[in-house]
N, C-alpha and C positions, 0 to 999 in steps of 0.2 A: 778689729775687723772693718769695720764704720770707715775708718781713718784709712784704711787700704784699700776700699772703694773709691775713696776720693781721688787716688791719683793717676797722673795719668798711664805711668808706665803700667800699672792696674789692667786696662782697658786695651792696651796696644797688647798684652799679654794675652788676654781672654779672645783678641780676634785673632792671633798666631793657633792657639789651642783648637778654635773652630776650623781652622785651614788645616791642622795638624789632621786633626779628625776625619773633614773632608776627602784626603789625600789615604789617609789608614783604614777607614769604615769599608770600603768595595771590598776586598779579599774576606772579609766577616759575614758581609751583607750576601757573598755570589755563596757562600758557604751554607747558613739557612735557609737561601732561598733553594738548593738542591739536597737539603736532609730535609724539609718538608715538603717536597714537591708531588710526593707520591702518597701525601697524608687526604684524607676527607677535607672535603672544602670546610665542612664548617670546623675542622680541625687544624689548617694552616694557620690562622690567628694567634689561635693558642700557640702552637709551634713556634710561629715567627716570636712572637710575645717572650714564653717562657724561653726560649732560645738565646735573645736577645739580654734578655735578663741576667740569665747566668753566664753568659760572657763577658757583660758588666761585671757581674760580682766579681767572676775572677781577676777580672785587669783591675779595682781597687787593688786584692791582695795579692796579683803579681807588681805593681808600681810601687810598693813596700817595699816586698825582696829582688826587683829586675837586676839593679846593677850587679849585686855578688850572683845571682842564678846566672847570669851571661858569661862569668869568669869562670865558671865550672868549665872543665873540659869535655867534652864530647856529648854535653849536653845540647848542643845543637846540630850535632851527626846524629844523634837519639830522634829529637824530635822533628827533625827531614825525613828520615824514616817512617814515622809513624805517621805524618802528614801526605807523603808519595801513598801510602795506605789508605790513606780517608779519599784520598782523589780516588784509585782504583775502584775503592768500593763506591764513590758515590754512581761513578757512571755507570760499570755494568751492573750495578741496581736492579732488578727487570721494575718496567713497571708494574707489573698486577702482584710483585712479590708482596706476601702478608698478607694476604686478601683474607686469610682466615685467622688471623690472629687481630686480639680485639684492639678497637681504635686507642686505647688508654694506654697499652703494651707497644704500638706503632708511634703514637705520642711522643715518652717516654723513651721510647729510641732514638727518634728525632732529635731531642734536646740535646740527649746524651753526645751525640755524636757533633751536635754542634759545639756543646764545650770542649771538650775534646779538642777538636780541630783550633777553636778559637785558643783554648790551652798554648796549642804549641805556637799560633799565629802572634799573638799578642805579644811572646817575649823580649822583641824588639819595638815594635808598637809602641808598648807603654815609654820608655825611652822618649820617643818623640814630646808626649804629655808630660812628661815629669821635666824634661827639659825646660819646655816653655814656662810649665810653672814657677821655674825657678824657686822651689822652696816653699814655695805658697801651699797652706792647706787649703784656702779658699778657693784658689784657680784649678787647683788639685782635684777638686768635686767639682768644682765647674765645668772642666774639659769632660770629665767621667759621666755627669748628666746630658751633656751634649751628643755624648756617643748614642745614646739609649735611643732617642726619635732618628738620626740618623740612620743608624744600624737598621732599624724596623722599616723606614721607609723604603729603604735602600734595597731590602731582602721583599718585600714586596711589590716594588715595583721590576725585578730580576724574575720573582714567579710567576708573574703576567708577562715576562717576553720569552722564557721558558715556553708556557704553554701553547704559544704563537710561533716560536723557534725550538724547536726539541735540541737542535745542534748543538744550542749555547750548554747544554749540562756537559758536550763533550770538551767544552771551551773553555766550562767551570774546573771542571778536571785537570784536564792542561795546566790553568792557575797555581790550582795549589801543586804539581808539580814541579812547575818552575820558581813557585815559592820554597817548597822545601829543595833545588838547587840553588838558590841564595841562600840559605840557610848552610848547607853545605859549605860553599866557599869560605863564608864568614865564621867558619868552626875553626878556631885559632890552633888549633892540632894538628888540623889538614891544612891552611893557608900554607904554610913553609914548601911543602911540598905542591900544591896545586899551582904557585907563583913560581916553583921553578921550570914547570912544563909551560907556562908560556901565559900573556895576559888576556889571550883568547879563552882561558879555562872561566872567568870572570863571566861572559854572557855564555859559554858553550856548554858547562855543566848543568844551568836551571833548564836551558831549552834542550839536553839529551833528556833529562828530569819529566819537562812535559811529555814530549815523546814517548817515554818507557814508562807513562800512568796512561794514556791513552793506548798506546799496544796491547798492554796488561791486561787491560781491562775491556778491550776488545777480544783478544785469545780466552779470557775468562766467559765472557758471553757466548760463543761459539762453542766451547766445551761445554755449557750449558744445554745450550739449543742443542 
């Protein structure tokens, strides 16, 4: 281990990983910062915290299994889907929903819904960090402890422009819609067919994607109201 700190390609490795991170943390970070936004102040910490937490834990044990879980087939038309659903639902959210269900229950929601999304987010993600690793179990936890103050900062300081711009949660939404349309394209079942209708399907699926989690989820608030 000693002997692998010493060198250099060691060091040029570990600052590829922090840029990796830098560039993959924001879609994780806009994510907790809008499953806790509607939690008690003195309850977003926590949120942000254990949120942050167990989206780490799971990218350990998806950067184990990523490369055979990506070779599955329509494992990533699965979880496009379930991810166009986490956007819907985080925006037409109401705010004062839950106001009677106790802060531990609202907690525990939060979290929940943050691994979840980070679940399906990460399956590509981790790729980035295992690459740079190149093999290394050292740089392996290295990039992985890097995410953790990232992540949290990142998601904190997204709830303070939140609260200052309410728009950004309908922005946040968008996000992961247009993330789970990358997700789509890159589902090697659909490519064959998405590249025959034309290379405009490449940026035009994630942004019809944001589109129809912002509609969604506006028509969903209206039949509320």
């Amino acid at each position: 281990m000693f002997a692998e700190l010493s060198q250099p390609q060691f060091w040029v490795a570990a600052v590829e990983i922090v840029i990796v991170n830098i560039l993959l943390s924001g879609d994780n970070a806009v994510v907790i910062a809008l499953a806790c936004r509607n939690l008690p102040p003195a309850q977003r910490k926590w949120g942000v915290f254990w949120g942050a937490f167990g989206a780490i834990a799971l990218r350990v044990v998806l950067t184990v299994f990523a490369v055979s879980l990506l070779d599955l087939p329509w494992l990533k038309l699965v979880g496009g889907l379930l991810l166009l659903w986490i956007g819907v639902k985080l925006i037409a959210e109401e705010e004062g929903e839950g106001g009677e269900v106790e802060g531990s229950n609202r907690l525990m929601s939060a979290v929940k819904t943050v691994v979840v999304a980070d679940l399906v987010m990460s399956l590509d993600n981790v790729l980035g960090v295992a690459a740079a690793a190149n093999g290394s179990l050292v740089l392996l936890v290295f990039g992985l402890l890097v995410s953790v103050p990232l992540v949290i900062a990142g998601s904190a300081l997204i709830l303070k422009l939140i609260e200052r711009f309410p728009i950004l949660i309908v922005g946040g939404g968008a996000l992961l819609g247009y993330i789970a349309g990358e997700m789509f394209v890159r589902e090697p079942v659909l490519m064959p067919w998405l590249e025959a209708r034309g290379h405009w399907t490449h940026w035009g699926v994630p942004v019809a994607c944001a589109v129809l989690v912002v509609a969604v989820a506006k028509v969903m608030e209206r039949r509320r109201g």
